[in-house]
C-alpha positions as CSV (number, residue, x, y, z in Angstrom):
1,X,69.6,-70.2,232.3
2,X,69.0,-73.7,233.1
3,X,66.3,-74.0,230.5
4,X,69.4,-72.6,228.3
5,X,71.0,-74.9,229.2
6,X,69.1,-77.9,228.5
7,X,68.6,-76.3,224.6
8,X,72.0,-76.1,224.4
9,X,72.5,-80.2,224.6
10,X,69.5,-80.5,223.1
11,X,71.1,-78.5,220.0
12,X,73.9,-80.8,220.2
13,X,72.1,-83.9,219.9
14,X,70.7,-81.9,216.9
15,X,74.0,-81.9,215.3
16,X,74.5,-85.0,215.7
17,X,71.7,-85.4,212.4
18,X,73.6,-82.4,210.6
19,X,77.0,-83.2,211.6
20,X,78.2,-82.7,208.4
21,X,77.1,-79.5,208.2
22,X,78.5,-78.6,211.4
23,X,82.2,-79.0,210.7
24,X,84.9,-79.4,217.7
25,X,86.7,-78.6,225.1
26,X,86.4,-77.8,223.7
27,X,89.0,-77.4,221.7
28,X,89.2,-77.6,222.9
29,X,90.6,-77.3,223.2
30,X,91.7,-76.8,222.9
31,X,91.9,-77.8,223.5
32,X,88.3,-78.3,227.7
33,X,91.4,-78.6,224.1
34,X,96.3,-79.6,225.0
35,X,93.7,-76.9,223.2
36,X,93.5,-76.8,220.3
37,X,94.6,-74.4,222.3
38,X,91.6,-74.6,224.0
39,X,92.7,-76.0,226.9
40,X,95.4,-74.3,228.4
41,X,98.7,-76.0,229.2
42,X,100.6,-74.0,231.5
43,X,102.0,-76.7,233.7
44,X,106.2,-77.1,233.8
45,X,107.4,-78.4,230.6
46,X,108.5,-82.1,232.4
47,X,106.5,-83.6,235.2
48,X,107.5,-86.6,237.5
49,X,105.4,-89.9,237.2
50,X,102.7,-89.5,239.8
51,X,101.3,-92.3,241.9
52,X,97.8,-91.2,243.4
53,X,96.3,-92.4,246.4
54,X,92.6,-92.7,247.6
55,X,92.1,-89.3,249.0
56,X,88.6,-87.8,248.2
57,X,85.7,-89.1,248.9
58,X,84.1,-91.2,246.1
59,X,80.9,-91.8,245.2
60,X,80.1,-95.3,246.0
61,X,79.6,-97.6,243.2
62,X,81.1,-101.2,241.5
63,X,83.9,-101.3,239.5
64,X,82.4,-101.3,236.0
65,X,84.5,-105.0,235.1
66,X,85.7,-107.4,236.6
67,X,89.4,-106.3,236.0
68,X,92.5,-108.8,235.8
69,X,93.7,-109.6,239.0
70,X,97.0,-107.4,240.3
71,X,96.5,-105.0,237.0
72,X,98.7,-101.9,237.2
73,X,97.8,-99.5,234.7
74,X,99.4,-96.2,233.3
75,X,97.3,-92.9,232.6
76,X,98.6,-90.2,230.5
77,X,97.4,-86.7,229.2
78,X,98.0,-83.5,228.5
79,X,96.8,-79.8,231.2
80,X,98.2,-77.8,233.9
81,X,98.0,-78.6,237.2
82,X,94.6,-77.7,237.8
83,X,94.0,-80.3,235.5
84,X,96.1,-82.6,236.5
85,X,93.9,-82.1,240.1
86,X,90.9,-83.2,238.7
87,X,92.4,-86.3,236.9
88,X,94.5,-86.9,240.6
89,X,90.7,-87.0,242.3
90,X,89.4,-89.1,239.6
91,X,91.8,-91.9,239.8
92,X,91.4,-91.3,243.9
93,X,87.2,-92.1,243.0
94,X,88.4,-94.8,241.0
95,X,90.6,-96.6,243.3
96,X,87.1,-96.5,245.7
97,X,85.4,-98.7,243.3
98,X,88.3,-100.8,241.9
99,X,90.4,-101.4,244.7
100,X,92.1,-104.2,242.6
101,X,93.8,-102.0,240.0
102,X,96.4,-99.8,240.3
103,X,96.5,-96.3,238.5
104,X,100.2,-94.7,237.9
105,X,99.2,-91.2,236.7
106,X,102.0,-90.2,234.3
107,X,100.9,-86.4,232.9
108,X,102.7,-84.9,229.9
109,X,102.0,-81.0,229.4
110,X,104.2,-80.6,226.5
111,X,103.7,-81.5,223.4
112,X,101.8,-84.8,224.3
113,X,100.4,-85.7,220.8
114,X,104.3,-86.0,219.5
115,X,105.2,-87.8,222.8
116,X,102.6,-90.1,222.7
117,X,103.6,-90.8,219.1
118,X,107.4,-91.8,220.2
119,X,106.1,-93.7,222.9
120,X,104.1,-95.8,220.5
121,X,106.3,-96.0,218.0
122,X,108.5,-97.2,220.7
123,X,106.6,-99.8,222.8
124,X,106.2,-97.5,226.1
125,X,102.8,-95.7,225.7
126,X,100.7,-95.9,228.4
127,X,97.5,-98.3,228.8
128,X,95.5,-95.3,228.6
129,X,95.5,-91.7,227.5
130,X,93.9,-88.6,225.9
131,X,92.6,-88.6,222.4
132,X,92.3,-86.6,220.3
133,X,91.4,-86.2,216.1
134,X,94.6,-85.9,215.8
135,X,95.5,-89.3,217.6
136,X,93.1,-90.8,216.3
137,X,93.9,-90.4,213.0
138,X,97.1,-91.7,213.8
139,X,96.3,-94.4,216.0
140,X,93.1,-96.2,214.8
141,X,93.8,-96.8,211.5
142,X,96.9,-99.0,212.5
143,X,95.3,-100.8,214.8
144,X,96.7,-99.1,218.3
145,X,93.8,-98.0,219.6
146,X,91.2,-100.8,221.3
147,X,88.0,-100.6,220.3
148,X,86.2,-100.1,223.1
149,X,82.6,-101.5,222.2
150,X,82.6,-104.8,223.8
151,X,83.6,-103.8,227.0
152,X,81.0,-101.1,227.0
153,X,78.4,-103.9,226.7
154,X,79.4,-105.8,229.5
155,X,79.8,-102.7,231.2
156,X,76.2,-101.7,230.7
157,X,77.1,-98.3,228.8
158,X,75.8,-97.6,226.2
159,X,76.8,-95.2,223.2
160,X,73.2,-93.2,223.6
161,X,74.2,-92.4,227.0
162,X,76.9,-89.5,225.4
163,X,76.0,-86.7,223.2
164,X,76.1,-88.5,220.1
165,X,77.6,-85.1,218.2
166,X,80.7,-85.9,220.4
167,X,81.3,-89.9,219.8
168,X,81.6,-88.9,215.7
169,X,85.5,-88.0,216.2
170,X,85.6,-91.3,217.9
171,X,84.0,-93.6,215.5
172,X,85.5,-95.6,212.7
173,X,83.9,-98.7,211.0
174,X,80.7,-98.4,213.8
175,X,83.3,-99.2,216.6
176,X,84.2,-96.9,219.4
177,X,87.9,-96.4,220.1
178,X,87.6,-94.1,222.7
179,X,85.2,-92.2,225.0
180,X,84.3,-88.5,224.7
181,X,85.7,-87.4,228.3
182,X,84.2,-83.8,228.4
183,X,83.4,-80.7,226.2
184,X,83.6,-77.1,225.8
185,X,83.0,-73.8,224.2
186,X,83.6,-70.6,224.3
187,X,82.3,-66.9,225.8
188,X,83.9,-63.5,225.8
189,X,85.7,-63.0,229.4
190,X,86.5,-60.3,230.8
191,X,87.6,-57.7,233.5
192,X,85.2,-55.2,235.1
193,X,87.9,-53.3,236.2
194,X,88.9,-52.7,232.9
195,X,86.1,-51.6,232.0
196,X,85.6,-49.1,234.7
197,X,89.4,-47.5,234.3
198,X,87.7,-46.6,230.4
199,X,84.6,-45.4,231.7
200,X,82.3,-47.5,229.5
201,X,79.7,-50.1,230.3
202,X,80.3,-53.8,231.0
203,X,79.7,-56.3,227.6
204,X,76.5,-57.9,227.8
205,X,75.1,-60.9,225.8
206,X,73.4,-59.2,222.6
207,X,77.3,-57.7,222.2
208,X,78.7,-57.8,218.5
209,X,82.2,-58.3,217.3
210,X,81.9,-54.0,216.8
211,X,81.1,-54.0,220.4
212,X,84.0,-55.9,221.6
213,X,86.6,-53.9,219.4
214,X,84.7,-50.7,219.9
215,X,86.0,-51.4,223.8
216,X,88.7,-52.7,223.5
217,X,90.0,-49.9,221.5
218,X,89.1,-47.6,224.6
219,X,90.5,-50.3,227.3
220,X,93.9,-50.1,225.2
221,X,93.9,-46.3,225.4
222,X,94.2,-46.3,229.3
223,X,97.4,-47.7,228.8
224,X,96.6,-49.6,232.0
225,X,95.4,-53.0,230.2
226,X,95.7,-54.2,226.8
227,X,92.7,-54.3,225.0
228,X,91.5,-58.0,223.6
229,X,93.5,-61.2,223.7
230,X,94.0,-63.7,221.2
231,X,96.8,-65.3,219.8
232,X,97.4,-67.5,215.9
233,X,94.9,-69.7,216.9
234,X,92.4,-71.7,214.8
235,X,89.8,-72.0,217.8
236,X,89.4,-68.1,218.7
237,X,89.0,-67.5,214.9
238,X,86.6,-70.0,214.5
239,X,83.5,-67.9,215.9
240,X,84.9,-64.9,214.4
241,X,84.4,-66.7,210.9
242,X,81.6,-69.0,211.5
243,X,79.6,-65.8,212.6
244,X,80.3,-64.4,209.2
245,X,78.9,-67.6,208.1
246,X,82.5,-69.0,207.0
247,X,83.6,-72.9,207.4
248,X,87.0,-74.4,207.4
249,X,85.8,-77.3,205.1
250,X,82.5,-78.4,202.9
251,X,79.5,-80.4,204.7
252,X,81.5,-83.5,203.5
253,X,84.7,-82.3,204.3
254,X,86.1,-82.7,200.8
255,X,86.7,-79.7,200.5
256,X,88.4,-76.7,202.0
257,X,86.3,-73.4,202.2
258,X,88.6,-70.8,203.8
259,X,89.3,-69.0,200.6
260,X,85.9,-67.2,201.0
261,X,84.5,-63.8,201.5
262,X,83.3,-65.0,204.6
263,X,86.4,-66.2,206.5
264,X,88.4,-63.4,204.9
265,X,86.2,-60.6,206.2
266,X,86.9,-61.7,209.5
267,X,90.0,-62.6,209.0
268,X,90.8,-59.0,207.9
269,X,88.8,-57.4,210.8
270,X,90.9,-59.1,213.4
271,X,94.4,-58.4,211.5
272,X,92.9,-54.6,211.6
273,X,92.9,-54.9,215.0
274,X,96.0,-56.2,215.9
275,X,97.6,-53.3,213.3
276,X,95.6,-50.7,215.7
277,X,96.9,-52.5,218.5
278,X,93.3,-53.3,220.2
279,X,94.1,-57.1,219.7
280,X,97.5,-58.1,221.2
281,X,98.6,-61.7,221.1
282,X,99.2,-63.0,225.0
283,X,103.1,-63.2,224.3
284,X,103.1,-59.6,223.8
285,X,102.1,-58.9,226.8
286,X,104.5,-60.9,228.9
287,X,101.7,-63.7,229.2
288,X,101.8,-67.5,227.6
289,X,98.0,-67.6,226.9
290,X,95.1,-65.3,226.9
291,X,93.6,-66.9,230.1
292,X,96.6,-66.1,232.2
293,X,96.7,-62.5,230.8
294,X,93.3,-62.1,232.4
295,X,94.0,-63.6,235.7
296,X,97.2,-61.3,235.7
297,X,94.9,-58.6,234.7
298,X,97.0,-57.7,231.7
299,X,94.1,-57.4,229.3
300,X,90.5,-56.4,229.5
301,X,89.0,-59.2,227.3
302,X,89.6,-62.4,225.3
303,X,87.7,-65.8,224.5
304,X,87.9,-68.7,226.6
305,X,85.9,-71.8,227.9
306,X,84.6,-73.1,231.2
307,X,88.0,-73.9,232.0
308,X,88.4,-70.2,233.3
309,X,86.1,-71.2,236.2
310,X,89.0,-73.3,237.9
311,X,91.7,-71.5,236.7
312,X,91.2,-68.3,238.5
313,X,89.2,-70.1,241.0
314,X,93.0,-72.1,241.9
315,X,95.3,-69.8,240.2
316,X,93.8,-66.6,240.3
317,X,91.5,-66.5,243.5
318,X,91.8,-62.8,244.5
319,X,90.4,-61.2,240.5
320,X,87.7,-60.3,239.8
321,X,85.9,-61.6,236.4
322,X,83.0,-62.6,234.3
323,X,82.1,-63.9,231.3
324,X,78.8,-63.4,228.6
325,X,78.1,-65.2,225.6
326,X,80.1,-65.0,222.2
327,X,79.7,-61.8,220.3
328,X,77.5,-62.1,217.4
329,X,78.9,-60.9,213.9
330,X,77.8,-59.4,210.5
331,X,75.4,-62.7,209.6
332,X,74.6,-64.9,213.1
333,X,76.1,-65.8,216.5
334,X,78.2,-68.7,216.3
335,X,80.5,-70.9,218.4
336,X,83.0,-73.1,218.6
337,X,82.9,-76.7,220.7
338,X,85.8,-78.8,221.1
339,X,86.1,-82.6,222.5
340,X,88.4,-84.8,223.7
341,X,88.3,-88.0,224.6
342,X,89.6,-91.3,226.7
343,X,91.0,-94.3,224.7
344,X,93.0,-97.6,225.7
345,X,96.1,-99.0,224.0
346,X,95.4,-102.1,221.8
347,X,98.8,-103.4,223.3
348,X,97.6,-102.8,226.9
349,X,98.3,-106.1,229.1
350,X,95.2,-105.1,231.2
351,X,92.5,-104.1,228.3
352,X,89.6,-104.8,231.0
353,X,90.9,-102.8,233.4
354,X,92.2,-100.2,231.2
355,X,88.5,-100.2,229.7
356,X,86.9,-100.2,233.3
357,X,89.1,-97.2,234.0
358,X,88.3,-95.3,230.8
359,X,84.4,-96.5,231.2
360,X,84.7,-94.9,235.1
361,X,86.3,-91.6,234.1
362,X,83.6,-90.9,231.0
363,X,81.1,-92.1,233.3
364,X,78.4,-90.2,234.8
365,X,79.3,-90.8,238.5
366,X,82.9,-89.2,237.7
367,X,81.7,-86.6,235.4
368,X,79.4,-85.2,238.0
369,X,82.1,-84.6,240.2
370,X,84.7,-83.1,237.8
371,X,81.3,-80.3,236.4
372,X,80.8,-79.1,239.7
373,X,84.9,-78.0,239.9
374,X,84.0,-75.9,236.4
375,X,86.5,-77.8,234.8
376,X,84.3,-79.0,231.6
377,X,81.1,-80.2,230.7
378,X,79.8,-83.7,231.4
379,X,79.3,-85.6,228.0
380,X,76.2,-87.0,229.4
381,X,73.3,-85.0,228.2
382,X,71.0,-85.6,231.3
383,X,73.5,-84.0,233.5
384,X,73.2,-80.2,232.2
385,X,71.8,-79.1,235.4
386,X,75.1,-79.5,237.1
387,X,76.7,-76.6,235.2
388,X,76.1,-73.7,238.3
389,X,78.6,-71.2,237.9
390,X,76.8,-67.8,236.5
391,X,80.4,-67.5,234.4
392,X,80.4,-70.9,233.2
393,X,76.7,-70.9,232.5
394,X,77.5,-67.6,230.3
395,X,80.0,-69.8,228.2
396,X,78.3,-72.9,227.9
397,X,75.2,-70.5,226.3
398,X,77.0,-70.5,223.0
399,X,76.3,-74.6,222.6
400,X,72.8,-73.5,222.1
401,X,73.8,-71.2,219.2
402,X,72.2,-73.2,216.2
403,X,75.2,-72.2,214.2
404,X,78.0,-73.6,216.3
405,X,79.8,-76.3,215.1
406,X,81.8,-79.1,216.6
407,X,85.3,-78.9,215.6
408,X,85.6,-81.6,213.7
409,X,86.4,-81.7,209.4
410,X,87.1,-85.7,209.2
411,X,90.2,-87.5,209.6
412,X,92.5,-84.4,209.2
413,X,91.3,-81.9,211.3
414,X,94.5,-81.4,213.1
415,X,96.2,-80.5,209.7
416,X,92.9,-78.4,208.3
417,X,93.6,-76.3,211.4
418,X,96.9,-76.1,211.3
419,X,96.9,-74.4,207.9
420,X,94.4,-71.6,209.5
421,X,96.7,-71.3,212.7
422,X,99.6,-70.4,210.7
423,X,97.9,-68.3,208.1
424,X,96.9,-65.7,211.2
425,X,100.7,-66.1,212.4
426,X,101.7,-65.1,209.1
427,X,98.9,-62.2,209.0
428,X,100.2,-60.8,212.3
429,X,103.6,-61.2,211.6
430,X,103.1,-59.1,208.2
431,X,105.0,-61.4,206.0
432,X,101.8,-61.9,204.0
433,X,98.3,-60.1,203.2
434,X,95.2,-61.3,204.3
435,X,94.6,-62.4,200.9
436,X,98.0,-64.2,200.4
437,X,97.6,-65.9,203.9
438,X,94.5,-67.3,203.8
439,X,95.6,-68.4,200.2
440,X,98.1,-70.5,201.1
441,X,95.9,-72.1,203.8
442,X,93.5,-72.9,201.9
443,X,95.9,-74.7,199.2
444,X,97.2,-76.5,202.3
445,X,93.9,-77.3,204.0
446,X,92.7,-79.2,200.6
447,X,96.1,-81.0,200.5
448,X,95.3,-81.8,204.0
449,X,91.9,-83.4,203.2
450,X,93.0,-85.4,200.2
451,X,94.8,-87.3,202.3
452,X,98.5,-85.6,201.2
């Protein structure tokens, strides 16, 4: 697996070179993804301004610059508490090596990207925060995000030290306005007791989409668990349709391609399922996303990323799980990576030690620590090795796939994905066909990449 493992940066690197043809934890997030929903956010809506103190041990180290003196800083993103944890013993690491610069960890679960926005528009944002295509879209073009390039050079970091695939959402002009902070994908997870109360076998990693809704039609007749998980959600389409070799945009990303055979195909086989009642969406089953209907062991399967690893570790302890690769469909096996990253506020009135602190937490001293917790994977291509979990080396496989692609379809992403989120809404709510739907999105995907 480790071999895998290495192949699987080693194909994102690759994609780097066809990034264009690629299309992108992570979502998502997704998002590692708030994910694209790939990242779960299941944390209370509001949450108290957080001061952290030095309280893990760090890996010893220098502060990566020399940092104003008496800088007090303010960090901001989105996660539940389990990732609000590893960003708590981050800034603890942090405070090791900068001693001098105070962190004042401000997490927003809920709807960060249109709180951020107010907050900028208003003068309060913090110094530095998530990013994601969506911000940075809205943030670079007017000049509110730092670039980031300078201080990398006197930092010693250099851009080939990332996975260059997952700078690209973070580029504009050859300037870097933010660092990619971790990635992720996802695998098919599941419950072996579900399995065993239908009396068929475990999923494996040569499963197909047939195989998954093959068993999840028998897991739903128990009437003891629902059968498969996923809710209107752009990110666990995306391998359904990629693995039908389906896009969301054209190589240049001129040009929206959902109106297709491809993406309709699967677009139909999953509304098919959700009329049979073998897919069930996690709100109809009492849960708020797909992850926490398998740690309540609502449903016998869904798709979800590494993050699973530390949410049942800390939320779920006591269930038992595991994970395999993405299913393959009719023409390839295909998966999904999402990216966020770590940017500063141009308007910051400590940019080096808001860059030191965004240079620390992307760094690969930091990022070693937050892999082993199974949180996300490091964006440093020489650290794959750290990835341990059998479950999270089961998810991670699908970077390897040579037809996953990095979420990413230029500047309006956000709004591209959007149209294909509320197109399955609108298929699983009935109030249009498959073909009506995915009409409509595709109309508003193109308006969404001309720039209206």
């Amino acid at each position: 697996m480790k071999a895998k493992t290495f192949g699987m940066l080693s194909c994102l690197i690759a994609i780097t070179m066809l990034l264009a043809a690629c299309g992108t934890a992570a979502t998502t997030a997704a998002p590692a993804t708030q994910p694209p929903a790939a990242v779960p956010t299941t944390a209370p809506a509001t949450a108290a301004p957080t001061k952290v103190a030095a309280t893990t041990e760090a890996p010893k180290s220098t502060c990566p610059l020399p940092a104003e003196d008496g800088a007090k800083i303010v960090f901001s993103g989105w996660g539940d508490t389990s990732e609000q944890k590893i960003y708590t013993d981050s800034i603890a690491r942090f405070k090791d090596v900068c001693p001098g610069i105070s962190v004042d960890y401000q997490p927003i679960p809920d709807k960060f990207q249109d709180k951020l926005k107010a907050m900028m528009a208003g003068g309060t944002a913090p110094d530095v925060f998530y990013v994601d295509d969506q911000l940075m879209t809205a943030f670079q073009p007017s000049g509110q995000l730092l670039a980031l390039d300078d201080y990398m050079k006197q930092a010693g970091v250099s851009r080939d030290g990332f996975i260059p695939a997952l700078l690209t959402i973070f580029t504009a002009d050859g300037k870097t306005y933010a660092l990619p902070k971790d990635w992720g994908t996802l695998g098919l997870v599941y419950i072996p007791a579900a399995f065993k109360e239908a009396g068929i076998p475990e999923p494996t990693a040569n499963w197909t989409w047939d195989d998954m809704r093959t068993a999840a039609q028998k897991i739903a007749a128990t009437g003891k668990y629902a059968g498969f998980c996923m809710g209107a959600d752009w990110a666990r389409f995306a391998p359904f349709a990629f693995s039908n070799g389906g896009a969301f945009a054209s190589s240049d990303n001129k040009t929206a391609t959902l109106d297709t055979p491809e993406v309709k195909t699967m677009a139909t086989f999953v509304a098919d399922m959700f009329k049979e009642k073998s897919l069930v969406r996690p709100a109809d089953i009492g849960a708020s996303w797909c992850g926490e209907a398998i740690g309540k062991q609502l449903v016998g399967m869904t798709t979800e990323g590494g993050w699973m690893v530390n949410t049942m570790k800390t939320t779920f302890p006591d269930v038992a799980w595991k994970a395999v690769e993405i299913p393959s469909g009719p023409k390839t096996r295909a998966d999904v990576i999402f990216t966020n990253g770590i940017g500063v506020n141009a308007s910051t009135k400590y940019p080096i030690a808001s860059a030191a602190f965004a240079i620390f937490l992307t760094g690969e001293a930091n990022q070693g620590e937050i892999v082993k917790t199974g949180f996300a994977y490091s964006t440093h291509p020489d650290q794959a090795n750290l990835i341990v979990d059998v479950n999270d080396q089961a998810i991670a496989a699908g970077g390897l796939l040579p037809d996953t692609r990095v979420a990413y379809w230029g500047p309006y992403t956000g709004k591209v994905n959007d149209a294909v989120s509320k197109a399955l809404d609108r298929i699983f709510l009935g109030d249009q066909t498959v073909d009506e739907s995915i009409a409509q999105a595709q109309t508003e995907a193109q308006a969404a990449l001309d720039g209206k």
